[in-house]
C-alpha positions, 0 to 999 in steps of 0.5 A: 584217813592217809595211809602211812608209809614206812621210808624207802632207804637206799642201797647204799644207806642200808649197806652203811647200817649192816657195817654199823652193826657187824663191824662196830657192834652196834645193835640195830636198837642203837644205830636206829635211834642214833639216826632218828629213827624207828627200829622197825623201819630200820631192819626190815 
């Protein structure tokens, strides 16, 4: 059995997220799911 691994996002891509969320006043929820992704690897 592997061990899972949440993704490593980069700087610059958390940095776009925080913008999403403050500037535009998108949640966290929305933006994760408009990349694809699970909210808990997102705003960690």
């Amino acid at each position: 059995m592997s061990k899972r691994t949440r993704p490593t996002y980069s700087p610059e891509f958390r940095l776009e997220l925080t913008k999403e969320v403050i500037v535009n006043g998108r949640s966290v929820h929305e933006v994760a799911e408009s990349l694809g992704s699970d909210i808990s690897s997102v705003d960690k």
